[in-house]
N, C-alpha and C positions, 0 to 999 in steps of 0.2 A: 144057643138058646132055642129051644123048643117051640115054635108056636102054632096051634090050631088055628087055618085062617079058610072060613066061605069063600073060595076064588072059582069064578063065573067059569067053568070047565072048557065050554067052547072059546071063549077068550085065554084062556089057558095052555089048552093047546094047537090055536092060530098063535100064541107068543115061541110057542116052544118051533112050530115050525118056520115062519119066518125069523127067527132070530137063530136058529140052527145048532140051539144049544144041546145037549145029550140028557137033560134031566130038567125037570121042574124046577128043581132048588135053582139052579143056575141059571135058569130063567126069570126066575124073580127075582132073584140075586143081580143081576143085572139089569131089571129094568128099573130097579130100585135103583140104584147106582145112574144109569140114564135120566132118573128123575132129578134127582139131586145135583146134579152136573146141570143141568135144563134151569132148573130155579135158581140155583147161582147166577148161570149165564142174566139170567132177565132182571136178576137184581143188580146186577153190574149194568145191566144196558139203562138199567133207570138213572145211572147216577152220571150220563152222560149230559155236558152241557152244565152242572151244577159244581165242576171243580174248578177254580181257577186255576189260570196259566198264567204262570211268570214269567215273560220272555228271555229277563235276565238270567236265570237261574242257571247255572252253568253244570252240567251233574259232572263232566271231566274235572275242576278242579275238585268237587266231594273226592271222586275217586283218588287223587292226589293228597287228599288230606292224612289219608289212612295208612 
């Protein structure tokens, strides 16, 4: 899919050099993907402390169930 986007040029190609991609696309294309990787991560770290633990809970006999 085609899309026309304003991207700040000098941030553009500071991403293209430090990130030592060969083309624009692949540089967004990856930072896109770095991004979305990043916000998962922090949404998983939120859910820290808020699952309970069952100490009981054996996952070796689940595995034996199957």
């Amino acid at each position: 899919m085609a899309t026309n986007l304003g991207i700040d040029e000098t941030l553009l190609r500071e991403a293209v050099r430090v990130g030592r991609q060969r083309t624009k696309k692949a540089t967004v294309n990856e930072a896109l993907r770095e991004f979305i990787d990043r916000r998962k991560r922090l949404k998983a770290i939120k859910l820290f402390g808020k699952i309970d633990f069952d100490p009981e809970y054996d996952y070796k006999a689940q595995r034996r169930k199957r």
